[in-house]
N, C-alpha and C positions, 0 to 999 in steps of 0.2 A: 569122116563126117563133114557134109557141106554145111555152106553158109544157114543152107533152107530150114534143116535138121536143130542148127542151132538159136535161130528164128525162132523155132516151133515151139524150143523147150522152153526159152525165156516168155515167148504168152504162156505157157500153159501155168509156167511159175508163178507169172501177174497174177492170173485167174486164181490159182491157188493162194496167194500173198493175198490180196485184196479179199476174198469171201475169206479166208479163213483171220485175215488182221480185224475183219466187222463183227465174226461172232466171238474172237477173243474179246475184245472190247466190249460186247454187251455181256460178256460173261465175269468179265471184272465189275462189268457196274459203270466204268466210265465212259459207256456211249449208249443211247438211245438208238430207236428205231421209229425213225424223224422220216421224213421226204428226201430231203440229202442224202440220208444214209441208203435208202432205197435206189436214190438215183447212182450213188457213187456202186454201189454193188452191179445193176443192170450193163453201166458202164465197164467195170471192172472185167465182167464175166463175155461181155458182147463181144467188144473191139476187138481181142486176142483169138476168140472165134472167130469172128470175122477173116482178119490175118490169115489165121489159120488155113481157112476155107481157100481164102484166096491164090495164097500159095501153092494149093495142091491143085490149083484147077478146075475144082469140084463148083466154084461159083465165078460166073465170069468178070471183066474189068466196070462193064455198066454197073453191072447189079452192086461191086464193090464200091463204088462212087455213089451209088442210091442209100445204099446200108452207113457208110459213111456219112453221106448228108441228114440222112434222116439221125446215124446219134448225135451231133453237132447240133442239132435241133432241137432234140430230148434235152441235151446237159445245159443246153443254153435259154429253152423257153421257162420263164418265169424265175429269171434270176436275181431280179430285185423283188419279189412278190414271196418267198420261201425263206427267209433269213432266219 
């Protein structure tokens, strides 16, 4: 098993760890379903696809530098405005 292989499973875990840590927590009742919480999910489920993608070839090095700047943009635009 290569490095790539084990690359892949640790996103797919993120992605799984993160959407599944947001609906455990709204289902105990200790987290809402706020803008954060939406943004940390989008984040959560993109970046590791992204990865993903990238690694197998199926999306080139530009388009990963595009898809990268534009989440850095999402997670960061209206940071002091959403508290």
């Amino acid at each position: 098993m290569g490095w790539k292989y084990v690359v892949e499973i640790v996103a797919v875990l993120i992605m799984v760890g993160g959407v599944g840590g947001i609906f455990y927590g709204m289902f105990k009742g200790t987290l809402g379903l706020s803008f954060r919480t939406i943004q940390f999910m989008a984040i959560a489920f993109v970046v590791p696809a992204v990865v993903i993608l990238s690694m197998e070839r199926s999306i080139g090095s530009e388009a990963t530098a595009a898809l990268i700047g534009t989440i850095v943009g999402y997670a960061l635009s209206g940071s002091g405005s959403h508290d």
